[in-house]
C-alpha positions in Angstrom: 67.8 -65.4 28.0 69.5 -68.0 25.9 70.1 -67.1 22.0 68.7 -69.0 19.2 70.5 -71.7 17.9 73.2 -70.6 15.3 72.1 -74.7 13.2 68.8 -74.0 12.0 68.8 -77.5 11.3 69.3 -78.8 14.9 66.9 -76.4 15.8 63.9 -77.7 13.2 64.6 -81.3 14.2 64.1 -80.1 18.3 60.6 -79.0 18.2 57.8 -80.3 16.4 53.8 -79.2 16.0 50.8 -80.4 15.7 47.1 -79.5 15.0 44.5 -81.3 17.3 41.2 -82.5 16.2 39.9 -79.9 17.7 42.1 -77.3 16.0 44.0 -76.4 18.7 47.6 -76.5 17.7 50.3 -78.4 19.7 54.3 -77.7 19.8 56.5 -79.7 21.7 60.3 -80.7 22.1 61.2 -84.0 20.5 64.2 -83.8 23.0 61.9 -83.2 26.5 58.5 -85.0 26.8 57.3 -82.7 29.4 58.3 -79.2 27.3 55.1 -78.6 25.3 52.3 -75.8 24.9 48.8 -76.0 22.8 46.9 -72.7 22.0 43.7 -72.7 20.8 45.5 -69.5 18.5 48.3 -70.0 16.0 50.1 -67.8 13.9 53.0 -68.4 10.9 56.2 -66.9 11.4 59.6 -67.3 9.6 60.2 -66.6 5.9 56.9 -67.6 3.8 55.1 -65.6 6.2 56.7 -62.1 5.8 55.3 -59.2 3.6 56.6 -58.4 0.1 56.3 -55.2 -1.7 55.7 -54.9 -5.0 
């Protein structure tokens, strides 16, 4: 298995997303037409999705 990319930045502008009319949700690779998925399910990762204590 292949490691992330170390340039966030490359990596944001590779893959895209977005929601259907039907809600599903749809992310694909700006780089390869044919490298997509769509889920009727999505969840928010990264940063503004983890916990915080207080």
């Amino acid at each position: 298995m292949a490691s992330a990319p170390s340039n966030t930045s490359k990596a944001d502008e590779q893959y895209g997303a977005f929601t259907t009319g039907d809600g599903d949700v749809v992310v694909y690779d700006t780089d390869n037409p044919e490298a997509w998925l769509q889920s009727d399910y999505a969840v928010e990762v990264g940063p503004s999705s983890e916990r915080t204590s207080v």
